[in-house]
C-alpha angles and dihedrals in degrees: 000000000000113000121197122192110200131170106253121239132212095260091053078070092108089040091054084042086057099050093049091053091041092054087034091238098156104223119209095238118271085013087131095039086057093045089054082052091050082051106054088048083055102234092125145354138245114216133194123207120205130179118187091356082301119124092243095171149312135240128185117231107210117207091173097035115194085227093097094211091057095042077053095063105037099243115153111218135216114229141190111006120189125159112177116267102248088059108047130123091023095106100278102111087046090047098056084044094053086048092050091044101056087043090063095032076052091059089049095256116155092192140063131180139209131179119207126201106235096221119103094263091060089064105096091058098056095053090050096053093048090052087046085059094266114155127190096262089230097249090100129223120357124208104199086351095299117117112258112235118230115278089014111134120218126166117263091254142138090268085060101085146159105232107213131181132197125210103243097203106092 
């Protein structure tokens, strides 16, 4: 299988749209169009996955993340990673993360980061982090990217995550 990785331009917007129906990821309506706004200003990157010629998924590569360690650190952090069912587990997740990963090694960064949902489906992705040399960053469990107090309640959802960062180095 030949996998390309390629930044996403305005017109791939119904090619992002379609991606997103066919995996039933509901969308907040122009959510893609702002994140190709938030992409010409450079503050992150959208990112096509095609395997065969055939769109196969998307990521987001975030140069200004909301998770403010990893803002403090300047980490950029790769977001919101999604490749169509009948074709997982077949290189295309690690191959958007390698992508992400020698853009940022290309602009002299040492750190990436990765955030994973804590709910069984997300289990899958964080195998395969761990695999790719992801470790919990040691701040604990985020809520909407902001760091959940002790004894602070907060529903088992996409927004409750595991923020995880990789040495870039090696």
């Amino acid at each position: 299988m030949q996998i390309r990785i390629e930044q996403a331009k305005l017109s791939d917007l119904p090619r992002l749209q379609a991606l997103a129906e066919a995996m039933r990821l509901p969308k907040e309506p122009g959510l893609f169009e702002r994140y190709f706004e938030l992409q010409t200003q450079g503050e992150r990157e959208v990112l096509l996955a095609a395997a065969d010629g055939a769109d196969a998924g998307y990521c987001l590569l975030n140069w200004n993340p909301k998770y403010g360690f990893f803002r403090a650190q300047g980490w950029p952090e790769i977001q919101d990673i999604n490749v169509v069912h009948a074709l997982r587990r077949r290189g295309i997740a690690s191959s958007m993360i390698r992508y992400c990963e020698d853009r940022a090694r290309a602009k002299g960064l040492r750190q990436m980061g990765i955030g994973v949902g804590l709910d069984f489906s997300f289990g899958p992705a964080q195998i395969l982090y761990i695999k790719r040399g992801y470790v919990p960053d040691g701040n604990g469990i985020t809520y909407d990217r902001k760091q959940i107090a002790p004894g602070e309640f907060r529903p088992l959802d996409d927004q409750m995550c595991l923020m995880m960062v990789k040495d870039l180095k090696g």
